[in-house]
Each structure stands twice: as C-alpha cells, then as structure tokens.
C-alpha positions as CSV (number, residue, x, y, z in Angstrom):
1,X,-27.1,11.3,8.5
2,X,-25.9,14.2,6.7
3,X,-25.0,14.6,2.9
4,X,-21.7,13.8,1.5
5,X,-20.7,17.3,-0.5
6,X,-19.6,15.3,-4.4
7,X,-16.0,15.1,-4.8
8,X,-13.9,16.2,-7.8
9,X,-13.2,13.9,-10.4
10,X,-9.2,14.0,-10.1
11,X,-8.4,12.4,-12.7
12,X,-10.1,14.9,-15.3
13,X,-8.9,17.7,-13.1
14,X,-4.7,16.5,-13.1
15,X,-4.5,13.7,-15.9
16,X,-0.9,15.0,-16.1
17,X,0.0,14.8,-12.6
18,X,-2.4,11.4,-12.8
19,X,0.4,10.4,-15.1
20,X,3.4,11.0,-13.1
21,X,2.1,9.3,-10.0
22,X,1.2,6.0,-12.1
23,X,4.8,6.5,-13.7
24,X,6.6,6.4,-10.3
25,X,4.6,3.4,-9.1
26,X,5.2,1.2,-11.9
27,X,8.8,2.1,-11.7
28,X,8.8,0.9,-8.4
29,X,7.1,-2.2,-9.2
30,X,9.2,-3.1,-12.0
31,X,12.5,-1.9,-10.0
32,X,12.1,-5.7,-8.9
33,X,13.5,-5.3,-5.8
34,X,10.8,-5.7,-4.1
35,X,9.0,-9.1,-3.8
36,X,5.3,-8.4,-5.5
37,X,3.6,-10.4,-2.2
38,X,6.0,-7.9,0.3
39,X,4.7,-5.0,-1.9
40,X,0.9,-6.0,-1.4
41,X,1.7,-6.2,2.0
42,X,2.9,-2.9,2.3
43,X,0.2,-1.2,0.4
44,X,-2.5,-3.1,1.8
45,X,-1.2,-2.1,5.4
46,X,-0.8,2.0,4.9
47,X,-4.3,1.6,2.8
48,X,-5.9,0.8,6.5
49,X,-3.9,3.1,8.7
50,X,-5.0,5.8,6.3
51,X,-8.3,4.6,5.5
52,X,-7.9,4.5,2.4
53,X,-11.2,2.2,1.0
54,X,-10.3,1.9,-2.8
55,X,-6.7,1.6,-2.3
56,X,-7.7,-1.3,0.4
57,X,-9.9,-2.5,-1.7
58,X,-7.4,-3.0,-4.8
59,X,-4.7,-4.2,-3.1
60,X,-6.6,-6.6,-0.9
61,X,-7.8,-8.3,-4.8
62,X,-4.6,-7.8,-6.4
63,X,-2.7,-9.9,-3.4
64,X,-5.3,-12.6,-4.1
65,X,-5.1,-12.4,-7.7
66,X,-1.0,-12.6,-7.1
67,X,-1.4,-15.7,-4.8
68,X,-1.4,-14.5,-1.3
69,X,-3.5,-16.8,1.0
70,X,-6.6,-15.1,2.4
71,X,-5.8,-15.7,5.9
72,X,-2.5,-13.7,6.0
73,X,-4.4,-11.1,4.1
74,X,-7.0,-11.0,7.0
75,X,-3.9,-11.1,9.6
76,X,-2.4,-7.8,8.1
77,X,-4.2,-5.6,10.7
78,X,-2.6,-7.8,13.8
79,X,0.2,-8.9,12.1
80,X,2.3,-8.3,15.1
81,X,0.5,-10.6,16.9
82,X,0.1,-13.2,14.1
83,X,2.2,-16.1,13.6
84,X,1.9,-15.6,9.5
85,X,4.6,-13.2,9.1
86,X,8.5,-13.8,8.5
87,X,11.1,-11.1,9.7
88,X,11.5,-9.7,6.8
89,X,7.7,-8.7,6.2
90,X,7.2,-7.9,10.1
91,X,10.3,-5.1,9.5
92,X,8.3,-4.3,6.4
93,X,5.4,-3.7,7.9
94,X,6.2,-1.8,11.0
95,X,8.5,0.4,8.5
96,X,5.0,1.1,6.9
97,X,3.9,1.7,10.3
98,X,6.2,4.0,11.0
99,X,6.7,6.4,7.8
100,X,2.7,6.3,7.5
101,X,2.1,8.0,10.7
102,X,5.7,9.2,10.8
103,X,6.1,11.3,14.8
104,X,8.3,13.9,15.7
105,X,11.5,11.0,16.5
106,X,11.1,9.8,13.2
107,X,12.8,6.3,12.6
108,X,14.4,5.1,15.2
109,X,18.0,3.6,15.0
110,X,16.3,0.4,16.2
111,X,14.1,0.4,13.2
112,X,16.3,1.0,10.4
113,X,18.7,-1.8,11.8
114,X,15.6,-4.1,12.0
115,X,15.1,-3.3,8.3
116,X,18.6,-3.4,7.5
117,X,19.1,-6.4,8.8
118,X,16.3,-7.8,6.2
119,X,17.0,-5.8,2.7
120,X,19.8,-5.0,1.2
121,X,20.5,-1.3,0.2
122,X,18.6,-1.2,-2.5
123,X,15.7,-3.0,-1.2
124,X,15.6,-0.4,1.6
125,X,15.5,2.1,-0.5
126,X,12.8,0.8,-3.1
127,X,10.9,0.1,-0.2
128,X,10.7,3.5,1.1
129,X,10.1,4.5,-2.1
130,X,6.7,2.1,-2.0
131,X,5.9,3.2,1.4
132,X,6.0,7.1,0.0
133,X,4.2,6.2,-3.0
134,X,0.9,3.8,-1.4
135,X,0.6,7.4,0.9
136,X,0.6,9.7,-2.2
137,X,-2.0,7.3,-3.8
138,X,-3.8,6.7,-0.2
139,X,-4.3,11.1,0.0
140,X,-5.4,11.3,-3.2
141,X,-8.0,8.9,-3.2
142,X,-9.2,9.6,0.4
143,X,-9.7,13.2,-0.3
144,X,-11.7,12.7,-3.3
145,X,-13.8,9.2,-1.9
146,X,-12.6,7.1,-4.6
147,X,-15.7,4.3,-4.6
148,X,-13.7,1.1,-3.9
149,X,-14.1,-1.7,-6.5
150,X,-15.2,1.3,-9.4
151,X,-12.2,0.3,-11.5
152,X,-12.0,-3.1,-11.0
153,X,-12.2,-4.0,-14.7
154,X,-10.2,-1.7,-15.4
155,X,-7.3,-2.7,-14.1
156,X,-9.0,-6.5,-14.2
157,X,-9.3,-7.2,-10.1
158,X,-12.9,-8.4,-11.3
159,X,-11.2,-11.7,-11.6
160,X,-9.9,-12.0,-8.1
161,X,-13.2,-13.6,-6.9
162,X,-13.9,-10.9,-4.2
163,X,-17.1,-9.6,-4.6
C-alpha cells in the first residue's frame, strides 16, 4: 500500500474564503425554502457520487440528528428503486444526479419539468443553489481528505448516536 502524501490544512491556508463558503450555505439553509430532511437528502446524495467521506459522514448524522429514519437514509444510494421516496425528493434527487456529474446535454427539458412540477420558483432555484454548494464543499474536502467524523463536536453530530 503506498503512502498518502499529507494534505494541506485548508482552513489555515483560506480562513477567508472558508468564511464565504460557510456564508453561502447557511444562507441557503436559512432561505427556508428548502425542507431541512430534502436538504439532507440532497447533500447526502452528491456527498456519495463525489466521494466525498466527511461530507457523507456529516450529513448522514445530521439527517439523523434532524429526524430522518435510518432506513431511507440507507436507501439514498438506490433510491430510484426504493419505495421510500415521494416525487418531490425522487426530482430532487436525480436533479442532484444530474448537476453533480453534469454531461455535455446538460438538463434535459424532461428534467427541469420533473422538478418544476415539484417546487415552486423559488424552491428550484434554492435548490440549485444547495446542489452548487454540497459540490463546492464536496471538492474541497475531497482534495484535502478531510478525516470524516474529525469535527463532529464541533458542529455537535457526536450526539447523533453514529459511531
């Protein structure tokens, strides 16, 4: 097994630019436009397309800490073929799906009416906005190996019972 070069610590490296990014994310979060289960949902599910470990990690215990039952989180990776999903989080998460690991078509006219059909305007458009901002957070932290779980009292997931 070969050795794992040490990562920068980011956050000692950009605390300014640190600040921005947790700026824009907790204005998303307190937009409240976006249902705090649905936004779990969302990060938890561009966390494992971009295998992302901490963000997995910290969204997986804050969905549990918010409520969410353990078997839908489980079911987030085959949620297509699970029978725990509503519309409205299926067309959220194949939105994630599809501006995670965005292709040359981009969205397709299908999709946006999909998700259309299930937010409003400005639902849509906060949710974009959480979709953008789980990948900025997702790049960040996979290029420096953030050690899932290392800021867990931090931010006080310790209580989430997931250890």
């Amino acid at each position: 097994m070969s050795q794992t070069q040490p990562r920068l610590n980011y956050i000692a490296q950009s605390p300014d630019l640190l600040q921005k990014l947790q700026e824009f994310s907790m204005a998303i979060t307190n937009s409240g436009h976006i249902e705090p289960l649905l936004s779990h949902l969302v990060d938890i599910r561009a966390s494992q397309l971009n295998g992302c470990a901490f963000c997995l990690d910290m969204h997986v215990k804050e969905a549990k800490l918010h409520g969410e039952r353990e078997l839908r989180l489980y079911h987030i990776a085959i949620w297509r073929e699970s029978p725990l999903f509503n519309a409205k989080e299926r067309a959220a998460l194949e939105l994630t799906e599809a501006l995670t690991q965005i292709t040359s078509e981009g969205i397709t006219d299908e999709l946006y009416a999909e998700v259309r059909e299930q937010f409003s305007e400005k639902e849509f458009s906060t949710l974009v906005f959480r979709i953008m901002g789980i990948n900025a957070w997702n790049r960040v932290n996979v290029a420096f190996r953030t050690t899932p779980g290392t800021r867990d009292k931090m931010f006080g997931l310790d209580k989430a019972g997931l250890v």
